[in-house]
N, C-alpha and C positions, 0 to 999 in steps of 0.2 A: 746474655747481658754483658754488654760493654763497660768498662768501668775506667777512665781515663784520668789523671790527678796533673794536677797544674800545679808546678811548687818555682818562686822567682830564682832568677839566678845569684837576687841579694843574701839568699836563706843562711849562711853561714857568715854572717854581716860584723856577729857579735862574738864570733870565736876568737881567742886571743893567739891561738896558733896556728898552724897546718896540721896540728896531732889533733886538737879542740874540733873544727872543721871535720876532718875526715872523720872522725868517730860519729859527729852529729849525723855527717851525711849518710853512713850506718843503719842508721836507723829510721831514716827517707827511705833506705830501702828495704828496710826490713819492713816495713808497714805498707809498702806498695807490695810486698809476698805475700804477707799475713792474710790482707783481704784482697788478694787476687786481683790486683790491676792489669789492664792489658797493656797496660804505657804509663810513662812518668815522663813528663815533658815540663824541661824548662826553659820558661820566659822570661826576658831580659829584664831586668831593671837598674840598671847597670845608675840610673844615681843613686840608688840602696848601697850597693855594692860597696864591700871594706880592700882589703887584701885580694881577696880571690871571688873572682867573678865565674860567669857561666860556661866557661872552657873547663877548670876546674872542678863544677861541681858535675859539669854533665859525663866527665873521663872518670870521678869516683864513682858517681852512680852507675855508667856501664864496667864497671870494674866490677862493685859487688852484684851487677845483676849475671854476670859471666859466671858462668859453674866454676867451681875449685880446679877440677880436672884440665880445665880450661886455660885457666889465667895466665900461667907462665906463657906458655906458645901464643896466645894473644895478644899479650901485652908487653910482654919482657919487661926492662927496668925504663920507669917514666918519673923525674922528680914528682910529678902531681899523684904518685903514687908511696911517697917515701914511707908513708904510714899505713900502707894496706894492712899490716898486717893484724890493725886494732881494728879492722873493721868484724863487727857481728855478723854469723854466719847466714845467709838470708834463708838457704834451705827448698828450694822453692821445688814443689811436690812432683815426682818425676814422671807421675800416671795423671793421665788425660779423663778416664771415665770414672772409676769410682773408686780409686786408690788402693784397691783392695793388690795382696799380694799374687794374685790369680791373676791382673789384669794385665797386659801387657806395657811396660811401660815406656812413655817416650822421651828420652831423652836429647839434649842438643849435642851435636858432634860437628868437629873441624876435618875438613879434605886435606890431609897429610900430602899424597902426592894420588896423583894422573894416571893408570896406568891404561893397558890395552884392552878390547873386550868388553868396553862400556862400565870398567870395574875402576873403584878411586878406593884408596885405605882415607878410611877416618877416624879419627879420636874420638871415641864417644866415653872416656871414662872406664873402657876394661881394661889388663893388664898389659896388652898393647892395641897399636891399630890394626881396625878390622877389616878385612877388604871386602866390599858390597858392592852390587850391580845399581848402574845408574839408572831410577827409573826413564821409560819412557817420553821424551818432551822435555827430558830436564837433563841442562848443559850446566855440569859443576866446574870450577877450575882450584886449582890449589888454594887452602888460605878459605875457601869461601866456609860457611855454618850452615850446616844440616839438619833435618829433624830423623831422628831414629827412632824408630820401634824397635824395642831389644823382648823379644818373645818367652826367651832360653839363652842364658849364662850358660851352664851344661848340660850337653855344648853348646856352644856361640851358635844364636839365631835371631837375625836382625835384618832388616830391610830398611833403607833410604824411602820418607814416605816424604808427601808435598804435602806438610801439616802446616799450622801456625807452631813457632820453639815454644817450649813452655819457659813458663816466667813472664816476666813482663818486657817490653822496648824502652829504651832511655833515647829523646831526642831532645831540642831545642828547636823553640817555633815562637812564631811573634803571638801573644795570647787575644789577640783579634781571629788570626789565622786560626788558631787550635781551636776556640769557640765557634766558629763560621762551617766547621766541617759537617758534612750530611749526615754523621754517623755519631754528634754528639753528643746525643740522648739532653737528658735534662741537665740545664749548665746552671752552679750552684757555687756563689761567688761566698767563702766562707767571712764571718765577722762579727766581731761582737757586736755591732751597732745592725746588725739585722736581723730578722723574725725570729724568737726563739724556737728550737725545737720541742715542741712539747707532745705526749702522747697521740691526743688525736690529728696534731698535724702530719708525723710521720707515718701515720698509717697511709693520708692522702697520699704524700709524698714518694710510699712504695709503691702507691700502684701507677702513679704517675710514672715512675723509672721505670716501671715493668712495659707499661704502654709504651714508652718511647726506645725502648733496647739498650735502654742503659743510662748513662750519666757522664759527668764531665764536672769534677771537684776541684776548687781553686782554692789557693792557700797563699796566704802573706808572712812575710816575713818576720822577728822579732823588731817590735821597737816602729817597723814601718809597714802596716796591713794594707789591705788592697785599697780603702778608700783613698790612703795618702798617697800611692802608687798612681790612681789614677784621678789627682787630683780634687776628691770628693771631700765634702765635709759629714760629718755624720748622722745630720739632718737629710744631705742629697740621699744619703743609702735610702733611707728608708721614703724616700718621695720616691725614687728612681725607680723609672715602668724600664721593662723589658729591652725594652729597644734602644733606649741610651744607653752609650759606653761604649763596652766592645760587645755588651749581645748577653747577659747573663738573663736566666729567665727568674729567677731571686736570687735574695742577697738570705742567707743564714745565720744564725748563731747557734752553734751545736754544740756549743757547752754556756748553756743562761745562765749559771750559777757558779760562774769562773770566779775563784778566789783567789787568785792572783793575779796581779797585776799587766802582766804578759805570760800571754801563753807559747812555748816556742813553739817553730811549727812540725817538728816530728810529735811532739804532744798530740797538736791542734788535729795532724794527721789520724794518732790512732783513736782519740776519742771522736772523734768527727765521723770515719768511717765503721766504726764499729757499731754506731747508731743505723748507717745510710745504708748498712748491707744486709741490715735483718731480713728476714724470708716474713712473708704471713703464715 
């Protein structure tokens, strides 16, 4: 099950500083870990945008989706990073199959340096680099990120696999493009001015994701939601079939009972996903 989150690149529109911002954005990505996103991708909306636009938000959010162990040698010092240090930890779970302490777990590692023998030392977070054989078919070069299986700590036993990293991906993409891909399950344009969620909808709606391999959540910004983003009025949401727009197959409300006037969109995020991830 694929699960992909659309957040604008206006999202931090309302913050009054670069400390206000990075914190929110925080918490974008704490909620893309929580329920297990494969990606967080953001889309332009640059006439939303206050201060700090999609450069911005897409270098904090690959910032906190970077493991700790990580971050210095990745990143070193970036002003669009002055406040990393308020950011919340994301955490994001280091085993692939059922987290259990027996399982072997995979974590993401950096190629330190090159050496001879098909062998590269990498970072993956133990008390130093570890030197592993390169698998078969696969050409590493220094700088690049790896997926490691770490079997045994003591002693050190570990293998360079060709996995997907864990955690999630941080890109930017035009949100026509991100919607249009083969692989983006059921696309779900969030808002208040669309269907509520109510019990026997979401049951449809999981097995509808379940058929399709997954989903593709879209989120607006404080102050300016998707219909105003793409020109709609709140009448169009709810008239609009499928195929106008950029391609959403509905429009949502996953919180019908919102008592406040805006909801921001790390909110909109966790209560929205927390509904769309249940199991039967």
């Amino acid at each position: 099950m694929k699960l992909s989150v659309l957040v604008p690149s206006s999202l931090v529109r309302e913050a009054e500083d670069k400390r206000e911002a990075t914190r929110k954005l925080g918490y974008v990505a704490r909620a893309a870990a929580v329920f297990r996103a494969n990606e967080l991708v953001v889309f332009p909306d640059e006439d939303g945008e206050n201060k700090w636009g999609g450069e911005f938000v897409e270098t904090v959010l690959r910032y906190a989706a970077t493991p700790p162990y990580l971050r210095k040698e990745v990143w070193g010092k970036r002003d669009e990073l002055r406040y990393a240090g308020i950011l919340p930890p994301v955490l994001v779970a280091s085993t692939t199959a059922d987290d259990s302490d027996e399982s072997p777990a995979l974590r993401e590692g950096i190629v330190t340096e090159v050496g001879p023998d098909d062998r590269v030392r990498v970072n993956c977070g133990m008390q130093h680099p570890i030197s592993l054989f390169v698998p078969p078919g696969m050409d590493l070069t220094e700088g690049e990120r790896v997926a490691v299986r770490i079997s045994s700590r003591e002693p050190v036993r570990a293998r360079i696999v060709d996995e997907p990293l864990p955690g999630f991906d941080v890109s930017r993409m035009d949100l026509t493009e991100a919607l249009g891909r083969p692989d983006a399950g059921v696309r779900i344009a969030t808002s208040r001015y669309g269907e509520p969620l109510s019990v026997p909808t979401l049951g449809d709606l999981t097995a509808r994701i379940t058929d399709a391999g997954g989903m593709t959540v879209v989120f607006g910004s404080p102050g300016r939601g998707l219909p105003d983003m793409l020109g709609m009025s709140p009448e169009d949401v709810a008239d609009v079939e499928p195929s106008v727009g950029p391609g959403f197959d509905l429009w949502l409300n996953t919180i019908p009972r919102q008592g406040s006037e805006v909801v921001r969109t790390e909110e909109a995020m966790f209560a929205s996903l927390a509904s769309l991830t249940l199991t039967e």
